[in-house]
C-alpha beads as a LAMMPS data file, in Angstrom:
LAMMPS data file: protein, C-alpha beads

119 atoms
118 bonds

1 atom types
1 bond types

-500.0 500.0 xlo xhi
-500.0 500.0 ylo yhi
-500.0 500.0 zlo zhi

Masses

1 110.0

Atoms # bond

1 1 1 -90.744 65.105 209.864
2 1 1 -94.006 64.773 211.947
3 1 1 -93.500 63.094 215.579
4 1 1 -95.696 60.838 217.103
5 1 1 -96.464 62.376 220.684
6 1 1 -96.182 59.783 223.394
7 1 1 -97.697 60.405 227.008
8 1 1 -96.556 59.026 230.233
9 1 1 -96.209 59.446 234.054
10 1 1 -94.750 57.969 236.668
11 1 1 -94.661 58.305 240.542
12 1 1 -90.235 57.510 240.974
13 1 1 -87.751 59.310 241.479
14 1 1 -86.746 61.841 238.600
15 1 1 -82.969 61.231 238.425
16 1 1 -83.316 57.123 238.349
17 1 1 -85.950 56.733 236.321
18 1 1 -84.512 59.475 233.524
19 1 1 -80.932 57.318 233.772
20 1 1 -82.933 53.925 233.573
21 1 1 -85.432 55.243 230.799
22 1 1 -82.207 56.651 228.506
23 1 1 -80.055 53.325 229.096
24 1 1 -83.375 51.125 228.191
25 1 1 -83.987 53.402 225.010
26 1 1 -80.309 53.535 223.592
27 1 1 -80.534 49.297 224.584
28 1 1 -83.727 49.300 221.975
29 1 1 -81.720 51.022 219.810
30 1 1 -83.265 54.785 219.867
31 1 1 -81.135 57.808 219.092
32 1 1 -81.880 60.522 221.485
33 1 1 -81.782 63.719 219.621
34 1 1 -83.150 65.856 222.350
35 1 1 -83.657 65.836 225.889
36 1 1 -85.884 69.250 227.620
37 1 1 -86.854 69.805 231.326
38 1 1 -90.659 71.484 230.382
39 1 1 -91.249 72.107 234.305
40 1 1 -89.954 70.919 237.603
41 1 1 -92.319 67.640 237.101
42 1 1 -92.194 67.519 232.856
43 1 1 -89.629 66.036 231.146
44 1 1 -89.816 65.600 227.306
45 1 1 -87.204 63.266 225.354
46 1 1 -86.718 63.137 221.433
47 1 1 -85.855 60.566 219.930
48 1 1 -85.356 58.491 216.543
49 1 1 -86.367 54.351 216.119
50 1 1 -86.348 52.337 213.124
51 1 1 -89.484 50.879 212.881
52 1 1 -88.415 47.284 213.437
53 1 1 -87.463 47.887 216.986
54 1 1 -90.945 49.318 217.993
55 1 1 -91.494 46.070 219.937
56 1 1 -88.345 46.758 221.782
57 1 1 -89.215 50.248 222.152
58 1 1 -92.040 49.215 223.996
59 1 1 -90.517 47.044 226.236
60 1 1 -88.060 49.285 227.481
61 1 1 -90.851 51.885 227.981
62 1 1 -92.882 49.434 230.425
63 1 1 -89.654 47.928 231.753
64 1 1 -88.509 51.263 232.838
65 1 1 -91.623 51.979 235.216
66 1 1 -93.207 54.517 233.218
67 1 1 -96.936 54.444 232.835
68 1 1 -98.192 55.537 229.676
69 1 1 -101.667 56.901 229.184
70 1 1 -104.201 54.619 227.222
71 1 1 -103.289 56.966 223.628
72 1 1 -99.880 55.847 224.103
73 1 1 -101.023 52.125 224.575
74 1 1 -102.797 52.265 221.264
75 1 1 -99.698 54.598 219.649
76 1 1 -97.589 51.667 220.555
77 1 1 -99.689 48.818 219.378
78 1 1 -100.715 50.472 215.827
79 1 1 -97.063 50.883 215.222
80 1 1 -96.640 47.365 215.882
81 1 1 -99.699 46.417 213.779
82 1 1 -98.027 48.631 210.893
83 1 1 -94.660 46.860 211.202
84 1 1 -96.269 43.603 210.886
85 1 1 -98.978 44.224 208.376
86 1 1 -97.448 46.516 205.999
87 1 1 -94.769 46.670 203.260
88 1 1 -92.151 48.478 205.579
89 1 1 -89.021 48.788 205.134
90 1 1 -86.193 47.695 207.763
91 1 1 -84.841 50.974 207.846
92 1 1 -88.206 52.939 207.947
93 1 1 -87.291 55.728 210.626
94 1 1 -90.020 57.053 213.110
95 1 1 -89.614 60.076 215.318
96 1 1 -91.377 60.022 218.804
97 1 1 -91.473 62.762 221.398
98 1 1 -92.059 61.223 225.155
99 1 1 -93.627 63.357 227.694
100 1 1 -92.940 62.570 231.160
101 1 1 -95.180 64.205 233.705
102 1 1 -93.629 63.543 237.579
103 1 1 -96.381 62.729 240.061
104 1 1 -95.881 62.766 243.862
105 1 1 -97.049 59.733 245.477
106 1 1 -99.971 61.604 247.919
107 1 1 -100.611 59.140 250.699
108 1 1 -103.445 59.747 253.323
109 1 1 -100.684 60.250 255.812
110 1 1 -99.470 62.763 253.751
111 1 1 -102.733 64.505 253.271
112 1 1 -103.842 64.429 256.774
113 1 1 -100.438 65.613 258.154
114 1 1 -100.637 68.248 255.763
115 1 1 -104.529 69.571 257.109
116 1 1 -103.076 69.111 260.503
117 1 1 -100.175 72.114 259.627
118 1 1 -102.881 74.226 258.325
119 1 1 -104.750 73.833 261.289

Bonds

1 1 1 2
2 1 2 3
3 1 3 4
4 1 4 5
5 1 5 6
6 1 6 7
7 1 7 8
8 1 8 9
9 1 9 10
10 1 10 11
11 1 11 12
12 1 12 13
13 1 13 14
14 1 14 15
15 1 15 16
16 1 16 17
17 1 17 18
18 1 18 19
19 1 19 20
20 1 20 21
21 1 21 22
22 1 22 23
23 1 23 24
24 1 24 25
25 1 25 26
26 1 26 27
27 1 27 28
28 1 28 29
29 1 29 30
30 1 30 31
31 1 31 32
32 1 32 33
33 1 33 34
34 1 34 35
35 1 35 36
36 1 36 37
37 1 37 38
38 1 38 39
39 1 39 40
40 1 40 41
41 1 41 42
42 1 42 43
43 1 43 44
44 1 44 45
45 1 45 46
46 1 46 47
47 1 47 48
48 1 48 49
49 1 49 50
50 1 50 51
51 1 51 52
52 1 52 53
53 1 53 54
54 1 54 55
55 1 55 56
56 1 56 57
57 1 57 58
58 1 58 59
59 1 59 60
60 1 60 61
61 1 61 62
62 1 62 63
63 1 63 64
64 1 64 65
65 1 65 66
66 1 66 67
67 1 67 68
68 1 68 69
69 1 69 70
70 1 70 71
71 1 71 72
72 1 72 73
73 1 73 74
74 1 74 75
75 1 75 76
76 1 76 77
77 1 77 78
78 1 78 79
79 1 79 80
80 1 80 81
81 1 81 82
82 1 82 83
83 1 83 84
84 1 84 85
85 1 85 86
86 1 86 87
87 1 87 88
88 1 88 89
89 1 89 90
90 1 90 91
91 1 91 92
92 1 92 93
93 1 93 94
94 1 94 95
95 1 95 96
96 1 96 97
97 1 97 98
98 1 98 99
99 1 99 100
100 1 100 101
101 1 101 102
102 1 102 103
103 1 103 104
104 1 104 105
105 1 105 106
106 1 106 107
107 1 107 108
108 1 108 109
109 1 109 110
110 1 110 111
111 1 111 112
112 1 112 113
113 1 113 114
114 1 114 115
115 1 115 116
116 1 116 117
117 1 117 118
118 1 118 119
């Protein structure tokens, strides 16, 4: 079964916003199947949604912190726009694969502290 690939990024800390983004996806009522650490700052999940709770899916995906890239965005709403507009069924299964990419927050204090070691 094809995935659809969702992109996203966020600038918190690893551990709470992995704990917060699982609890907030089972809550929608996703089945993780699959959970990989890519890199120290890439995370992907696997998971399973009925295509009913999309709108809940997204929710929890905003509500969680994560920012998703402007693909993702329009991922999200055509799946919405399919739910709504098509002869689905209630138990119409989708699979999605979430990418988390880790940012550090770089500050200007962080920058300039960091020119001042090489210095």
């Amino acid at each position: 079964m094809q995935s659809l690939d969702i992109h996203s990024f966020s600038y918190s800390d690893r551990s709470h916003t992995l704990l917060s983004l699982t609890d907030s996806l089972t809550d929608s009522g996703a089945w993780i199947t699959d959970r990989s650490t890519i890199s120290p700052s890439l995370t992907e999940l696997r998971f399973e949604i009925q295509l009913h709770c999309v709108l809940n899916l997204y929710t929890a995906l905003i509500t969680t912190g994560l920012e998703l890239t402007r693909a993702a965005h329009h991922t999200m709403t055509e799946l919405w726009t399919c739910f709504n507009n098509l002869d689905t069924r209630f138990s119409d299964v989708i699979v999605v694969r979430l990418e988390i990419n880790f940012l550090e927050d770089v500050t200007l204090h962080s920058l300039l502290s960091s020119a001042r070691a090489l210095a």
